[in-house]
N, C-alpha and C positions, 0 to 999 in steps of 0.2 A: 539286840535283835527283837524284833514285834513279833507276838505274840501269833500263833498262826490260826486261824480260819477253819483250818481243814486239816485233820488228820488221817491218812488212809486208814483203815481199819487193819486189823492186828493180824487178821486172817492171811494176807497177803505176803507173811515175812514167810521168807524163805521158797517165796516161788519161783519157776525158773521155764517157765512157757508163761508169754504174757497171756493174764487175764482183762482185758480192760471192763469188763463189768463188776469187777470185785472190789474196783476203787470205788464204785458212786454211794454215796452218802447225803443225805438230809440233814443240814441244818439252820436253826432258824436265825432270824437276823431280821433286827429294827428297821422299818421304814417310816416315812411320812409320806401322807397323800399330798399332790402336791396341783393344784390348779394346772392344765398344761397353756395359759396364758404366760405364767409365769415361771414356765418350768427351767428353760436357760439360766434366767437368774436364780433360782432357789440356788442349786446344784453350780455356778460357779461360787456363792454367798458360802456355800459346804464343803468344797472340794476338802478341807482338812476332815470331812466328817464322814465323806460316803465311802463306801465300799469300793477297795480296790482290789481285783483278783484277776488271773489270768482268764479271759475268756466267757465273764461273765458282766451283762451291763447293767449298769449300778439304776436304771429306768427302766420300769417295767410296768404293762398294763394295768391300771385298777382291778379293782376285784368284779366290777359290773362292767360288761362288754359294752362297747360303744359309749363308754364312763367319758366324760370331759375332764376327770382327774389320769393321772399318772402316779403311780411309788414310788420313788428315790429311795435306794438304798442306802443304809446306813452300815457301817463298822463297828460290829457288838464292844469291839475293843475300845473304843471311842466313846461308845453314844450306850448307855443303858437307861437311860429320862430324858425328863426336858431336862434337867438341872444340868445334863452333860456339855448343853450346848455354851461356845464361849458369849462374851455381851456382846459380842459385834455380831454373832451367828444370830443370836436369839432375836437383836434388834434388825437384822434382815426379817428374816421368817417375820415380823409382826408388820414390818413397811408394806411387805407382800402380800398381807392378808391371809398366812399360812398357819395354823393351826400346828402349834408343837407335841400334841397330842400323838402318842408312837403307836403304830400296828405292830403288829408280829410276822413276817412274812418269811414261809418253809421254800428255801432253796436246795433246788437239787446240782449237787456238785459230783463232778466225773472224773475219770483220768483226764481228760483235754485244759482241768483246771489247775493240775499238777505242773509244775515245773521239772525237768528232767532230775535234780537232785534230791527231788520229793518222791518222785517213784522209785528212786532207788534205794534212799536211804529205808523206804517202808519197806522195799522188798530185800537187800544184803542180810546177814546176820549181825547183829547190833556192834558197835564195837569195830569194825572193819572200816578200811578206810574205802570209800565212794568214788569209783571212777567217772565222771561227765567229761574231762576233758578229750579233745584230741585236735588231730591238726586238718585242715580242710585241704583239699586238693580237687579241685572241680566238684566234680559231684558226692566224692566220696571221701566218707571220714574216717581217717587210719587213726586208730585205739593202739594202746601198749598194755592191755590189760596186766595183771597182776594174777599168781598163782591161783587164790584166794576167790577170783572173781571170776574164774573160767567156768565152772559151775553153772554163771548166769549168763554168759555171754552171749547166747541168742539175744537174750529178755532186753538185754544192755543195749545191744545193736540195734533193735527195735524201736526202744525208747530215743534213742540216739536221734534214728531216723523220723521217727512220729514228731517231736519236738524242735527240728530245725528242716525246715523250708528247704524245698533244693539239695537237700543230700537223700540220695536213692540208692547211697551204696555205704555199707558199715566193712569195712577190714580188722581186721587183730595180726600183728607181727606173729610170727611163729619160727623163728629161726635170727641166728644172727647175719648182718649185714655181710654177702661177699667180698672180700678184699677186694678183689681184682676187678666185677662188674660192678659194685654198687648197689646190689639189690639182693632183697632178700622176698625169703615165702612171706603169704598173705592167704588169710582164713576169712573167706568173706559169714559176716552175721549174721547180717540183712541188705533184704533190697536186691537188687541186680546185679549178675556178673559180669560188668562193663567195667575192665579195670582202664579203659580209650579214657581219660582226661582230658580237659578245657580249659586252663588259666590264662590269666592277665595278671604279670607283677612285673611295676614299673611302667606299665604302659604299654608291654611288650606282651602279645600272647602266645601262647604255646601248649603244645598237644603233644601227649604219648604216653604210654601203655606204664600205667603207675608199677605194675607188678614184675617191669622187663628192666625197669631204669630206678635211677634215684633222684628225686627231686626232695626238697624240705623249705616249705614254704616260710620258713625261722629266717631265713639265711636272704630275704628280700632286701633288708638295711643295707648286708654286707654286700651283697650284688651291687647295689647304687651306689655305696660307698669308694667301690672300687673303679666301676664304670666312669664316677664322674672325675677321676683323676686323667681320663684319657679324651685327647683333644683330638678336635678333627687332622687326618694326617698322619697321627700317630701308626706306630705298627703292636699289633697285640697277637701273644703267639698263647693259647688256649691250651697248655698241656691236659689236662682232665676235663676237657668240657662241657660233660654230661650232655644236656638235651640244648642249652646254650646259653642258660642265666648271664654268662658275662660276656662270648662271643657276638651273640645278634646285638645286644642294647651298642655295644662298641662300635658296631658297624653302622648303627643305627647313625649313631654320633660322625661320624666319614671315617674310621679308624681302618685302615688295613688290616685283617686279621687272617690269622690261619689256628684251626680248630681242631683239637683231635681229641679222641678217645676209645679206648682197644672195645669197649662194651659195642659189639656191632649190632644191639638194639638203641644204645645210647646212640652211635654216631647214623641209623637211620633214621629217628626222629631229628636229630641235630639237622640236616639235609630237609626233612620235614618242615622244620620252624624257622629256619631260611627261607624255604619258597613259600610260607605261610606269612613270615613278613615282608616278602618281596626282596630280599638280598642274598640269593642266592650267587649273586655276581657279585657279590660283597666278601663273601667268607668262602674259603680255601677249607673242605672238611676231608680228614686224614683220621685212619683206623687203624692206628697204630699202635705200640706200647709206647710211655711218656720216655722213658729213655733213647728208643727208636726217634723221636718224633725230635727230641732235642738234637740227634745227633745227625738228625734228617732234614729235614725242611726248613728247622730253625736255622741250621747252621749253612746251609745254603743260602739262605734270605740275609743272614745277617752281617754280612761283611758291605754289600751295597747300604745298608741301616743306616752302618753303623757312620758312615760318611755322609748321613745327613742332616738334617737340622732337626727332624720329629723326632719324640721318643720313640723306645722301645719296652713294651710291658712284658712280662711274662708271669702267667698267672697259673701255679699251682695246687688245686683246690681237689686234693685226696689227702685227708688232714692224717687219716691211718696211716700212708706208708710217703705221703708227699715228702720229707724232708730226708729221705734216704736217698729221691731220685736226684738230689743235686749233685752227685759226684758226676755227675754227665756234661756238667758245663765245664770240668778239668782240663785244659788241654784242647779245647772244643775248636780255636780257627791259629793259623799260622799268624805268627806277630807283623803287625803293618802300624808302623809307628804314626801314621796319617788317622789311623781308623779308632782313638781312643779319647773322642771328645764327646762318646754316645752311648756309651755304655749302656747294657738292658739293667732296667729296674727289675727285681723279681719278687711277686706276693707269693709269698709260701706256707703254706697252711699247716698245719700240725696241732696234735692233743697232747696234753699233760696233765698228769696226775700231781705233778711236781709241789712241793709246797711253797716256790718261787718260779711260776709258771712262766714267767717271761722269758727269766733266766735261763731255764732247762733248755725253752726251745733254741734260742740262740747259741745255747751251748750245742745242741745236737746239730745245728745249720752248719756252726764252723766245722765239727767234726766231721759230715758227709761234703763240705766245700775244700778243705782242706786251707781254710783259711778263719783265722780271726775274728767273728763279728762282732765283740762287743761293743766295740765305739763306732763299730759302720756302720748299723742297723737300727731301723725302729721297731715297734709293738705293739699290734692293736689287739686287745682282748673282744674277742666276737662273739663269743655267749657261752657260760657254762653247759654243758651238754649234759652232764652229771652229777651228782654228788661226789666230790674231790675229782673232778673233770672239767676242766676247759679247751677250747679252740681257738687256738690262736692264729694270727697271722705276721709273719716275719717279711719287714719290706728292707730290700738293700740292693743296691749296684752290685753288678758281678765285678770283682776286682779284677784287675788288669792281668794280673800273676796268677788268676783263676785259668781267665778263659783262652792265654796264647800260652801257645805252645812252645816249651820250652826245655830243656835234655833234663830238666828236676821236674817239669809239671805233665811232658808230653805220655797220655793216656791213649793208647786205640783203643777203641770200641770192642773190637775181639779181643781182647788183653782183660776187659772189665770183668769181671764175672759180675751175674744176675745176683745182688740180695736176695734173703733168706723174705719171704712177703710174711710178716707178723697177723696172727688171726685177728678182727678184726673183735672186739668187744663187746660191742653196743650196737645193735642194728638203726639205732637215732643219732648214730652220732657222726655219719658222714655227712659232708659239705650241706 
């Protein structure tokens, strides 16, 4: 690590209303005058030599106004003599006619030359760990601050915003994630109370109310990963579809899709980012529950399917309680011995703590399918969410003996009783 430049002063630690005139500081640093005939080349001849800081330009006027010299600055870490210069520096400067001879030049350095991790680490209590990350979502940046750091949260939110471009809005989690809608409280820092959103992922944009829905801009890979498994023609039935990460780009693609989700802020921005990408005559959106929705629309839609030559997706992307809602494909259409050369594929999402994660989930699939999956499924691990936490996704055919009804498999719907909905953990750890 190099040596730094600038230290904020000591005075700073432990503040918790930003100051920004407490950061600025004087100090000095080597120059050379530099002819401005030849000032381009001096300073590419140095680039290993001159001053690199945030916000501050390494050329600065002579010391006499309307001077024909210019200063370049230098890197006290670098340069404390001529003798610092390497031979190929020193024999530039002499081709140039440049005098290696150093001035002293007093810079004035401010908070705007700090780096976000630099103001914070001067102003937390030594020893703590330094929150800068977070996740962007149009305009605004959602923080998971830590106990430890709530203290300075304004200050955070601040610096947050001051240092990245385009964010006018600082959020902090304050509650965990609701099972049912996907959304959880939010404390705004700084900035605006605009929690209305703007993105673009994948190509695809989309808008709605960050504080009513659940988006996680993590989950962009797995969106496309999954999208481009679906060809034009295809049918995709959207059990949890949130605002429409894998509904619209489907459609986008000529995929038939029908989209649902019980959040009726999710499913009125879903209807939202349809007529936003013009495919509102493309996607079929339903406000239902996903077991409702399977035992609904899907199952209506899918005996015509299943007699035809396109797939059939079915994407379950509620990783907290997704792998309970598959007892609902039980028993789900009357047997038609014509209609089983189509079978739906299904991605099903699920968390585990497991210390053979793949395994667990598979094990919990068969056990809510009431079938087998070890040799009929695959596994894609899609990113740890936590410390001994991941999200997985389970892809597999609904078997044959799953989904026709049968005097050993035949389920009604009023016969099911509703699961027990498990509290949700982690408010970062849905879809």
């Amino acid at each position: 690590m190099e040596p730094k430049l600038y230290r904020p002063p000591p005075e700073v630690r432990g503040m918790t209303s930003l100051d920004k005139d407490a950061f600025t500081r004087t100090v000095t640093v080597p120059a050379l005058q530099v002819p401005t005939g030849v000032l381009n080349k001096v300073v590419k001849s140095l680039k290993k030599s001159t001053l690199h800081c945030p916000g501050v330009h390494r050329v600065v006027p002579g010391s006499e106004e309307g001077s024909s010299f210019r200063l370049v600055l230098l890197d006290p870490h670098r340069v404390s003599s001529a003798s610092s210069f390497s031979e190929a520096e020193a024999e530039a400067l002499r081709s140039f006619g440049v005098s290696d001879e150093l001035q002293q030049y007093d810079l004035k350095l401010t908070y705007d030359n700090l780096k976000t991790e630099e103001v914070l680490e001067a102003v937390l209590p030594q020893g703590q760990d330094v929150t800068s990350s977070f996740s962007r979502v149009g305009h605004i940046a959602h923080m998971n601050l830590r106990d430890h750091q709530l203290p300075y949260k304004n200050l955070i939110g601040q610096v947050i915003m001051d240092k990245n471009p385009g964010i006018t809005c600082v959020v902090n989690k304050t509650n965990m994630i609701d099972s049912t809608y996907r959304n959880f409280k939010m404390e705004v820092l700084a900035g605006e109370e605009n929690m209305v959103a703007k993105v673009k992922e994948n190509g695809v944009t989309y808008e709605f109310d960050f504080s009513r829905v659940y988006w996680n801009p993590r989950l962009s890979t797995e969106h496309q990963r999954v999208v481009q498994l679906v060809k034009r023609g295809d049918a995709v039935f959207d059990v949890f579809a949130g605002v429409g990460p894998f509904a619209i780009p489907a459609a986008r693609l000529g995929a038939k899709v029908l989209a649902n989700d019980l959040n009726p802020e999710s499913y009125r921005w879903l209807q939202h980012n349809c007529k936003l990408n013009k495919l509102e005559s493309k996607v079929q959106t339903f406000n239902l529950d996903g077991r409702d929705f399977i035992r609904g629309p899907l199952r209506r839609e899918l005996p015509a399917l299943l007699k035809g030559e396109s797939a059939v997706h079915v994407v379950m992307n509620l990783p907290a309680l997704a792998l309970e809602f598959l007892d609902a494909f039980r028993g789900l259409l009357q047997p038609e011995p014509t209609c089983d050369r189509n079978l739906p594929t299904v991605h099903c999402y699920g968390f585990s703590k497991h210390d053979d994660p793949e395994a667990d989930v598979v094990q919990r699939a068969s056990r809510s399918l009431g079938f087998p999956l070890e040799n009929e499924c695959s596994v894609h691990f899609v990113r740890n969410v936590a410390p001994n936490k991941d999200m997985m996704c389970v892809r597999f055919t609904v078997p044959k003996d799953v989904l026709y009804c049968s005097s050993k498999t035949k389920t009604e719907p009023s016969e099911e009783p509703a699961p027990k909905k498990p509290k949700c953990e982690d408010a970062t750890n849905l879809t």
